[in-house]
Structure formats: C-alpha cells, structure tokens
C-alpha positions as a Markdown table, in Angstrom:
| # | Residue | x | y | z |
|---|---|---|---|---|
| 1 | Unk | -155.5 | 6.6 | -3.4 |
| 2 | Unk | -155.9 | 4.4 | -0.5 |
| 3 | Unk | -159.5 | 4.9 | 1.1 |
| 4 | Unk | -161.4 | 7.3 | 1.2 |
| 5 | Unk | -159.8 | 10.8 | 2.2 |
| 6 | Unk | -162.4 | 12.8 | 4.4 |
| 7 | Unk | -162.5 | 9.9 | 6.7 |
| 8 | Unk | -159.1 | 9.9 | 8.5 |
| 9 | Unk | -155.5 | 8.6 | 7.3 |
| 10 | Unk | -155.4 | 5.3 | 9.2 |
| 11 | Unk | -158.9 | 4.2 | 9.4 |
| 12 | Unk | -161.3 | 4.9 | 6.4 |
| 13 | Unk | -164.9 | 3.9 | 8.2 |
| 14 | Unk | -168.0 | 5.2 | 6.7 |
| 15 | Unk | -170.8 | 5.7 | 8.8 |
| 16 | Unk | -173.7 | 2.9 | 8.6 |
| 17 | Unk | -176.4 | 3.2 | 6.2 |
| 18 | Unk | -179.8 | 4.2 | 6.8 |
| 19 | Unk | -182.9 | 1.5 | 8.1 |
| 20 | Unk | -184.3 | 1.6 | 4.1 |
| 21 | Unk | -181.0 | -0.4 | 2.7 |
| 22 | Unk | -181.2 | -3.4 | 4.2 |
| 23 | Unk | -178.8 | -5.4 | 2.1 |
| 24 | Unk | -175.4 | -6.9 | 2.1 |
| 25 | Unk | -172.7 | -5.0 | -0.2 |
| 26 | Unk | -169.1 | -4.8 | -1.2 |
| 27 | Unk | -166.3 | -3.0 | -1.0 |
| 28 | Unk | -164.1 | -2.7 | -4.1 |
| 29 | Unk | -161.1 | -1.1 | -6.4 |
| 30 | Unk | -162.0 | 0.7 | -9.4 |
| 31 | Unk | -159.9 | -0.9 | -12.2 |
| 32 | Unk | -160.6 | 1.0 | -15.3 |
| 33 | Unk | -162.8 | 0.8 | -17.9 |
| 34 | Unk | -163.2 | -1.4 | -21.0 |
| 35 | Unk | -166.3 | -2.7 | -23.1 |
| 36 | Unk | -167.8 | -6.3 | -23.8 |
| 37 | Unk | -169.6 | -7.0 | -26.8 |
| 38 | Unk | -173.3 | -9.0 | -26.5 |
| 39 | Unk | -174.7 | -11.6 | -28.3 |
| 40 | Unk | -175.6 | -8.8 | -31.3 |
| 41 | Unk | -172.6 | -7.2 | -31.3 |
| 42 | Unk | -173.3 | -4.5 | -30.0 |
| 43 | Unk | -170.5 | -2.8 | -27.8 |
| 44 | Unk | -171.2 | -2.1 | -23.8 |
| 45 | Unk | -168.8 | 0.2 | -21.8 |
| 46 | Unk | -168.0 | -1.3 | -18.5 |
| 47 | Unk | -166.2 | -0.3 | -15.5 |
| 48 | Unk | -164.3 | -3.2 | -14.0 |
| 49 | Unk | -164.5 | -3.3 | -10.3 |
| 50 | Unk | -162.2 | -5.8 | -8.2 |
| 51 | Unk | -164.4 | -7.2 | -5.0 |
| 52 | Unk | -161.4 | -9.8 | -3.9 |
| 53 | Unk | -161.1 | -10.8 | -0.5 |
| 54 | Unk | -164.2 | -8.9 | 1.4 |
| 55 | Unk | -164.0 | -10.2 | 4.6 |
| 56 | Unk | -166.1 | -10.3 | 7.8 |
| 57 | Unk | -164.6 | -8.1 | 10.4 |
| 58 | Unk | -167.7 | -7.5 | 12.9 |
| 59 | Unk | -170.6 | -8.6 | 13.1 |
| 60 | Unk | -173.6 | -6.0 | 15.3 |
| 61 | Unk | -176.6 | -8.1 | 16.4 |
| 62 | Unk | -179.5 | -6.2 | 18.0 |
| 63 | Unk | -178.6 | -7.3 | 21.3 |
| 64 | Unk | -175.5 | -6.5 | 22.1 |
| 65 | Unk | -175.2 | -3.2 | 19.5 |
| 66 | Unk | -179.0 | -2.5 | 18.9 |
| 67 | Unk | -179.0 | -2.6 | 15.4 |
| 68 | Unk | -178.3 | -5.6 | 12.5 |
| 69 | Unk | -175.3 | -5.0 | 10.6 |
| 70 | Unk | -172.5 | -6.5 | 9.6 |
| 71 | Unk | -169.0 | -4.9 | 8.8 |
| 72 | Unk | -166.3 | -5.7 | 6.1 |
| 73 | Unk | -163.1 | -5.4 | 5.7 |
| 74 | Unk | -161.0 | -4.7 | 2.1 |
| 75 | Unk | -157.5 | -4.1 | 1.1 |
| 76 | Unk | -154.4 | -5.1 | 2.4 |
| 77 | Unk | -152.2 | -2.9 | 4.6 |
| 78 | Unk | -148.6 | -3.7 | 6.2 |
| 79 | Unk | -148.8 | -4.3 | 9.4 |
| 80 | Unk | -146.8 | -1.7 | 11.0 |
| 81 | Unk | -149.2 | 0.5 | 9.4 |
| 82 | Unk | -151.7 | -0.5 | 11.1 |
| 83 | Unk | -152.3 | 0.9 | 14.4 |
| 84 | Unk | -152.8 | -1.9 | 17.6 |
| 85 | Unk | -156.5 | -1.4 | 18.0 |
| 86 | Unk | -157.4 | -1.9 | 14.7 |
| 87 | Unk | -154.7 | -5.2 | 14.3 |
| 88 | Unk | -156.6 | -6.0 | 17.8 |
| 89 | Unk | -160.4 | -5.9 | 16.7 |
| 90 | Unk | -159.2 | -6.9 | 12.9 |
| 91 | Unk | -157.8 | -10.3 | 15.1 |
| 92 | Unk | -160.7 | -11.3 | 16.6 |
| 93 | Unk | -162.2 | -12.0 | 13.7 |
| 94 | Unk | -159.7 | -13.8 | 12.5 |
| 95 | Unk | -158.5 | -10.9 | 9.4 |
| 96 | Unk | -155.6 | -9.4 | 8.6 |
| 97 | Unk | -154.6 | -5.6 | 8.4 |
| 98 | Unk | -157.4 | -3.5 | 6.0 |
| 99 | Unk | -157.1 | -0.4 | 4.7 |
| 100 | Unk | -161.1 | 0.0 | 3.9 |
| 101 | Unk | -163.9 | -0.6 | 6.3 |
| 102 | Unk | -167.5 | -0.6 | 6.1 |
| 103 | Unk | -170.6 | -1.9 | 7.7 |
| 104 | Unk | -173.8 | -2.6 | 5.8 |
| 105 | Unk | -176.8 | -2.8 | 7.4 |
| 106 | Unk | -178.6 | -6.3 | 7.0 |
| 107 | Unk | -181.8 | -8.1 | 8.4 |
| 108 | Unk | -181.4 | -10.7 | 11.0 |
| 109 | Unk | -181.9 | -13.5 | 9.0 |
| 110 | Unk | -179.1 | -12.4 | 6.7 |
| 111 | Unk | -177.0 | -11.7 | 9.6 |
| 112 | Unk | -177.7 | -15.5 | 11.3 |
| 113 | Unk | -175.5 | -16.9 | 7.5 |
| 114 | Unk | -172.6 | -14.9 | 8.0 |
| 115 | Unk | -169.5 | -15.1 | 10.8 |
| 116 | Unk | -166.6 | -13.5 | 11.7 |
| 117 | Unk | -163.7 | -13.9 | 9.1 |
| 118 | Unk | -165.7 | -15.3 | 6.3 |
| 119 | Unk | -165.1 | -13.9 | 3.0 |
| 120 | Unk | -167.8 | -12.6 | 0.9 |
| 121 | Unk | -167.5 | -13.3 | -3.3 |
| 122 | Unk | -168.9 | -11.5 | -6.2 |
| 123 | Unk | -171.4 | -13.9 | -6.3 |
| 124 | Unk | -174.1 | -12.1 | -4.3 |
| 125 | Unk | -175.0 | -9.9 | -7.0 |
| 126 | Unk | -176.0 | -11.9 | -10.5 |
| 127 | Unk | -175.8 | -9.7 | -14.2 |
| 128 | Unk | -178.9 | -7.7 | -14.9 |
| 129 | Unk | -179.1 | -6.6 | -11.5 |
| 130 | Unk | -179.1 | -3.0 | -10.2 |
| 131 | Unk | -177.0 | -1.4 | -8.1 |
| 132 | Unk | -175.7 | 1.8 | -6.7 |
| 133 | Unk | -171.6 | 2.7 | -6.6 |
| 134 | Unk | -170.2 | 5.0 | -4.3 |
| 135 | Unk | -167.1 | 6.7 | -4.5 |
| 136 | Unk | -164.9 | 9.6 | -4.1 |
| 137 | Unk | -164.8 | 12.5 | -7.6 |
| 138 | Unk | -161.7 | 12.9 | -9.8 |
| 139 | Unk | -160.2 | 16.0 | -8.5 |
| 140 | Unk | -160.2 | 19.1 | -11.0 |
| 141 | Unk | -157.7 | 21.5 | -9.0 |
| 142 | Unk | -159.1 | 25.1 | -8.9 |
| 143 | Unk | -161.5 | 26.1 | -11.4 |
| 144 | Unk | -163.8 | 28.3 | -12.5 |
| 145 | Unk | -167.5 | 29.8 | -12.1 |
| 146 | Unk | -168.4 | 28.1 | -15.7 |
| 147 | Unk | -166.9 | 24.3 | -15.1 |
| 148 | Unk | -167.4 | 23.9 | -11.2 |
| 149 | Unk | -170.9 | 25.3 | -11.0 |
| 150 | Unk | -172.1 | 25.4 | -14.7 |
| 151 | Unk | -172.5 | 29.3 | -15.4 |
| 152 | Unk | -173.2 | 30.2 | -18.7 |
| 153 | Unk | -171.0 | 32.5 | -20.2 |
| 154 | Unk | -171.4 | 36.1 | -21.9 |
| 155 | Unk | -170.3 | 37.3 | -25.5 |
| 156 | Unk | -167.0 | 37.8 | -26.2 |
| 157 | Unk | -167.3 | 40.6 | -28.3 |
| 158 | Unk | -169.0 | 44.1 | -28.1 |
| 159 | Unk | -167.9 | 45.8 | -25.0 |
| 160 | Unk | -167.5 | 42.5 | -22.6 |
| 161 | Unk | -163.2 | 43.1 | -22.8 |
| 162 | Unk | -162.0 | 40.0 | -20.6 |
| 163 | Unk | -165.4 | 39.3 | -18.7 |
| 164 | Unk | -167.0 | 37.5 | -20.9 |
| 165 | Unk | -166.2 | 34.0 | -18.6 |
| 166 | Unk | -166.2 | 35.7 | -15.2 |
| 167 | Unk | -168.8 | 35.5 | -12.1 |
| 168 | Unk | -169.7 | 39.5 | -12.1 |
| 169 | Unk | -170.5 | 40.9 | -8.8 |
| 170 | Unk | -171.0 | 39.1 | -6.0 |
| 171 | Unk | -172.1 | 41.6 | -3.4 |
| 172 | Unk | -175.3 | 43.5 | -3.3 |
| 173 | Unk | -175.9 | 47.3 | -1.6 |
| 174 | Unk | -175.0 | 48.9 | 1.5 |
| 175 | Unk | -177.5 | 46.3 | 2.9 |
| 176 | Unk | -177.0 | 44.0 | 3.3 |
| 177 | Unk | -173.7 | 44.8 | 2.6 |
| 178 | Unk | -172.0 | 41.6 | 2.6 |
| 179 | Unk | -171.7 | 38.2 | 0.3 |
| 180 | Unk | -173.9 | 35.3 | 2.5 |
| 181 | Unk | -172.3 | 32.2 | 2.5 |
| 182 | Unk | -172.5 | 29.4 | 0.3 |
| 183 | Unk | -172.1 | 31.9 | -3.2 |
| 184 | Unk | -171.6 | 29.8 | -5.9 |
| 185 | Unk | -167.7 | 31.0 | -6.3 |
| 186 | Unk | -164.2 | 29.8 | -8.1 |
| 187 | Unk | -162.5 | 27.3 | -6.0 |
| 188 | Unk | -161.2 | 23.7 | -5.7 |
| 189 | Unk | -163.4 | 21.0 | -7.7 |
| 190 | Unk | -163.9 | 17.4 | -7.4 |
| 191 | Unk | -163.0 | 14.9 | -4.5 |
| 192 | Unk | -166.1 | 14.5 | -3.3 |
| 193 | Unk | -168.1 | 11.4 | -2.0 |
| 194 | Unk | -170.6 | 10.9 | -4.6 |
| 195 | Unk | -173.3 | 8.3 | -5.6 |
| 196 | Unk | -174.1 | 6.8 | -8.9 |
| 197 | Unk | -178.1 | 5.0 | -8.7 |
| 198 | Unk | -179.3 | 2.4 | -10.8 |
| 199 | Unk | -176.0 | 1.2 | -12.5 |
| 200 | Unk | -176.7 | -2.2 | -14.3 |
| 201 | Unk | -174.3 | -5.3 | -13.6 |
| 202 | Unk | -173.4 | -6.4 | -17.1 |
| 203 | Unk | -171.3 | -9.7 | -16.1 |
| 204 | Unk | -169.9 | -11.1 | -13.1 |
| 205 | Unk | -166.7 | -12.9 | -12.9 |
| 206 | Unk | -166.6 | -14.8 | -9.7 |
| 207 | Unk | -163.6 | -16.6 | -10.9 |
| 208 | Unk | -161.2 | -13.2 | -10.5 |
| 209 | Unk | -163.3 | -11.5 | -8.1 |
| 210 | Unk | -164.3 | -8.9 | -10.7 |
| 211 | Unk | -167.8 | -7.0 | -11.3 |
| 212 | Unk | -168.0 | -5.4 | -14.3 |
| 213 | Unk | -170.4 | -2.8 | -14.2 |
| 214 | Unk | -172.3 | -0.7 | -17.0 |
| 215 | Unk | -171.2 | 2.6 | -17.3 |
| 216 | Unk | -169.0 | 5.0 | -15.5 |
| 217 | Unk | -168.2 | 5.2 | -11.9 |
| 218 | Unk | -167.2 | 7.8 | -9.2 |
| 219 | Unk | -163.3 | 8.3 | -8.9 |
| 220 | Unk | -160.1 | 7.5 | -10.5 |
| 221 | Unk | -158.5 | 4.0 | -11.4 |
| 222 | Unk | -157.3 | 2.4 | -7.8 |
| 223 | Unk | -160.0 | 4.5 | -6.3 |
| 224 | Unk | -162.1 | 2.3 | -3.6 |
| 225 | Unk | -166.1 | 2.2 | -4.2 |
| 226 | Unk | -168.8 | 0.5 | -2.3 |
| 227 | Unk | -171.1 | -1.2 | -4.3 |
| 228 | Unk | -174.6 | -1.9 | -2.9 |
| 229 | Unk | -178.0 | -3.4 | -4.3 |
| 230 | Unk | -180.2 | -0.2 | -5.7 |
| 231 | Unk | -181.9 | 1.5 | -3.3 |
| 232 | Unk | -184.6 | 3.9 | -6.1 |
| 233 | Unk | -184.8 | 1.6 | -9.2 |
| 234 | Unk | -186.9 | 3.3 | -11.8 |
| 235 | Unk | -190.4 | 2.4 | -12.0 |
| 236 | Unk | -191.8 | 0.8 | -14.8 |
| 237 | Unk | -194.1 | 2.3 | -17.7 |
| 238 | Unk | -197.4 | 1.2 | -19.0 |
| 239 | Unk | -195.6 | -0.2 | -21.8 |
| 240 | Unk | -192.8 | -1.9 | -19.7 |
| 241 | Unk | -195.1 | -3.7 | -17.4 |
C-alpha cells in the first residue's frame, strides 16, 4: 500500500498539523510486529517501524509562507512515476522521487537547524518517550451492524427465527417518514485514517533506521504511519508524582 489512499494516487500530502503540535516527526513503514524481552524477562510486544531516509523537501518560514513548518519526504518512487512538478520541487531541495509527503509544524528555532535535503534519523525520539502513530485501518470488506458499529445481538432462540444478528428497523412513522443520514448501517469497514495516543517507544535503533514501538499500530504491514511526539500524555496521579 503505497501512501495513504484518500489523499490522491500520485501525491499522498496530508494537510499540516494544528498550532498545539509544535514538533518535528517522521514518516515511516509499518514492518510487523515482534516482542523484546527487558532486563526481568518479561516479554514486550513491539511494532517495528522503518524511519530510513526522511528527508528535507521544504522548508515554510513565516516570512515567505506565514507559518513555521518544515516538510519531509519518505519512500522511494521511480522516476517516471513521478510527475514533473513534483521531480521539480523534490529537486530543489536536492531529493529524489517520494512517494510520502508531510509537513510538520515546528518553532522557529527548530526550523533555523534544519535545511533543504538533510536527512532526519531515528535519533530525535529516545526510548521511554511518548508518541502518537497515525495511519490508515486494516480493511474488513463489508460487514455487519454487530462488527462495524458494535450492536449487541438478540437471542437466538424463542421466536427470533434468523434476526437474532440483524439491525431491525430503521425507519420510524409516516413522519418523519424517512431514515436521516448517518444511521448506523451494514457497509464497508476499515481503511480509515486513524490515530493511536500515547504509544511508548520501547528501543530505538538508529543503526537500521528502525523504531520499535510498544504496542499495536494503525494499518497493515508496508502500511506508511507518521509518527509524532504525544500531543495528550496522561496526567499523573497523587501516587505517581
């Protein structure tokens, strides 16, 4: 799955983040998942994520754009694939053809370190940290009333016959004589842009480019993800602090 789907076939841009996230991300390839074990033995599942070659394709001062931000580039794509503006604005910063972009909105201090072309490692996030992963749902084809929108279902004996795992009606009277939009229906599950908070980084390989975060994430192996510092971490209780 190259990119992400709802944003186009040749270009996969996501739109910029809002003022609160102020920090520098990645962009990155879901691998799969496997587990480590810690110093105690215990056993951690872990999704690896590959953040190789992030590179600077733009970067949007206040002056000329209005806004901080600075915009990467990931993945490789052959170059008659790529379409001549993109190859054009990918060239002035000096990077080759990407199937992923994404800007990230950073302060102006943060924007003064970084330049066109440079490429960004794993080593701006550090283990222990949290973080929020973006990506797109594994598809579930067309499903029902009970698995896409968690109905409950009736008995299956005494008088249901056959509709014990169906919706029931779904219109009302002769007013106002209609079904309103949005009712919670069979249909197509799954693809979806969605956003897991507060993952923990369990180890960070900056050797291969890998993360290697706790937990599941959004989407199917070779699925791209962003990966951003946490924007809500949980606060902590009387007992924590």
């Amino acid at each position: 799955m190259e990119g992400f789907p709802e944003f186009g076939k040749n270009l996969n841009l996501i739109e910029v983040g809002n003022g609160e996230n102020m920090s520098l991300g990645l962009l990155g390839r879901k691998v799969g998942m496997t587990r480590i074990f810690t110093d105690d033995g215990e056993t951690v599942p872990v999704t690896v994520i590959d953040v190789s070659n992030n590179r600077v394709a733009q970067i949007k001062s206040a002056e000329s754009d209005g806004y901080s931000a600075v915009q990467l580039a990931f993945g490789s794509k052959r170059a008659r694939r790529v379409t001549k503006p993109l190859a054009g604005h990918l060239a002035k910063a000096g990077a080759q053809g990407a199937s992923v972009l994404r800007e990230f909105t950073v302060g102006a201090d943060q924007l003064a370190s970084l330049k066109p072309g440079e490429v960004i490692n794993a080593g701006i996030f550090e283990a222990g940290q949290k973080v929020d992963v973006t990506g797109v749902t594994q598809g579930k084809g067309f499903t029902g009333t009970i698995k896409r929108h968690n109905f409950s279902s009736n008995r299956a004996s005494h008088g249901n016959s056959r509709s014990h795992n169906v919706p029931g009606s779904i219109g009302m009277a002769q007013d106002p004589g209609r079904v309103f939009p949005g009712k919670r229906m069979s249909g197509h599950d799954g693809v979806l842009n969605r956003t897991a908070q507060n993952l923990e980084i369990a180890r960070v390989d900056a050797e291969r480019s890998l993360l290697l975060v706790k937990g599941a994430v959004p989407g199917s192996k070779g699925g791209n993800v962003v990966i951003r510092p946490a924007v809500r971490t949980p606060a902590k209780s009387a007992k924590q602090a």
